[in-house]
N, C-alpha and C positions, 0 to 999 in steps of 0.2 A: 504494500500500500504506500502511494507515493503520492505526494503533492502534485495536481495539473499543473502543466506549465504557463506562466504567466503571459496572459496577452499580451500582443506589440500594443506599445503606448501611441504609436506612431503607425503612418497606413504605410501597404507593402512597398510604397516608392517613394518611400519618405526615409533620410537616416537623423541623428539629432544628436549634437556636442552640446556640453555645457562647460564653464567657467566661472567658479567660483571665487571671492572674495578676492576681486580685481580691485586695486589701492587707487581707486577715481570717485568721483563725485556720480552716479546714475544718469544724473542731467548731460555730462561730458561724454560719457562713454554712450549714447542714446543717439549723438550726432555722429557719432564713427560707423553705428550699429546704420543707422537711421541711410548712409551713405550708398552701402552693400545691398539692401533690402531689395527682390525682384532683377537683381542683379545676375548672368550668367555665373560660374563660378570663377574661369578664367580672368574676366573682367573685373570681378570683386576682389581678384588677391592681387591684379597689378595695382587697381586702385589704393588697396590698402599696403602696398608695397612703397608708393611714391608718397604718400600720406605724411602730413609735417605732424599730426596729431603722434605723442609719445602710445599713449593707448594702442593705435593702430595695427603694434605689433604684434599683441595679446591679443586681440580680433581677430588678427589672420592666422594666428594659431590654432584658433578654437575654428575657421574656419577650414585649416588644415585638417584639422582633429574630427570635422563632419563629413568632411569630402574623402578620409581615410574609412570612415565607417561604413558609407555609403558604398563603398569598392569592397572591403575587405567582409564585412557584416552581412551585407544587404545585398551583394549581386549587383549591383547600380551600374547604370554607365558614367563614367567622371566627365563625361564629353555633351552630355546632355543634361548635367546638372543645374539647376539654379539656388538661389537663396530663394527659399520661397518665406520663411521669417526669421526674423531674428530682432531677439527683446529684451528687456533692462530690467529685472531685478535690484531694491536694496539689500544692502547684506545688515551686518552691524556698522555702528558708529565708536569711533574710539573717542574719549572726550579727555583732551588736555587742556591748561590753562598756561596762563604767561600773568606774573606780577603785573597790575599799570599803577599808574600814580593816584595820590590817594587814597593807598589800601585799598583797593580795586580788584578785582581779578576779571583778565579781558581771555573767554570763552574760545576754544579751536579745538574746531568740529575734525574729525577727519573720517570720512564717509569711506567705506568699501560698496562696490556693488558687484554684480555678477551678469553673466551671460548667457543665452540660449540663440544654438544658433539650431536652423533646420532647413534640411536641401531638399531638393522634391526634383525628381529624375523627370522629365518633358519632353515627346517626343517632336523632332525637328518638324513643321510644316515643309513642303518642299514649294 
């Protein structure tokens, strides 16, 4: 007697990376995320290749890391891939402070958030 195996959370031409507890503000990392979205796959990792945003490159990892599953997991074509989405999660907040003047304490936030990216395999029109 053995445990069913768990359904795909995702449909059968779909693969899905995640990235957790990326050192950005959710707002910042949302505009890099925001970039790729609907985007081919080749397209989206030159984009995030040329990309001046520091984040960019933990994107296109996590990008790497869905287009790996998609091939290796899922049977997928890597050649007909797209971003079909990808979204912004908060994680936790670290909360530090800084002395100010008259015995004050001036408040710094530093946000972590996380990522979910998801490809979805499309068959070329010709």
């Amino acid at each position: 007697m053995s445990k069913e195996k768990n359904p795909r959370r995702v449909a059968d031409n779909e693969a899905l990376a995640k990235v957790r507890m990326l050192r950005i503000s959710p707002q910042k990392l949302n505009l890099v995320a925001a970039m790729i979205r609907g985007k081919k796959v080749d397209r989206a990792l030159t984009d995030l290749t040329f990309s001046k945003k520091r984040i960019a490159l933990d994107v296109k990892k996590c990008l790497q890391s869905a287009i790996a599953n998609a091939e290796n997991n899922h049977n997928l074509d890597v050649d007909e891939l797209i971003v079909a989405e990808a979204w912004v999660g908060k994680n936790l907040t670290m909360k530090r402070g800084r002395p100010r003047a008259r015995g004050r304490f001036g408040k710094i936030i530093k946000p972590f958030a996380e990522l979910t990216i998801k490809v979805r395999q499309v068959e070329e029109q010709a």
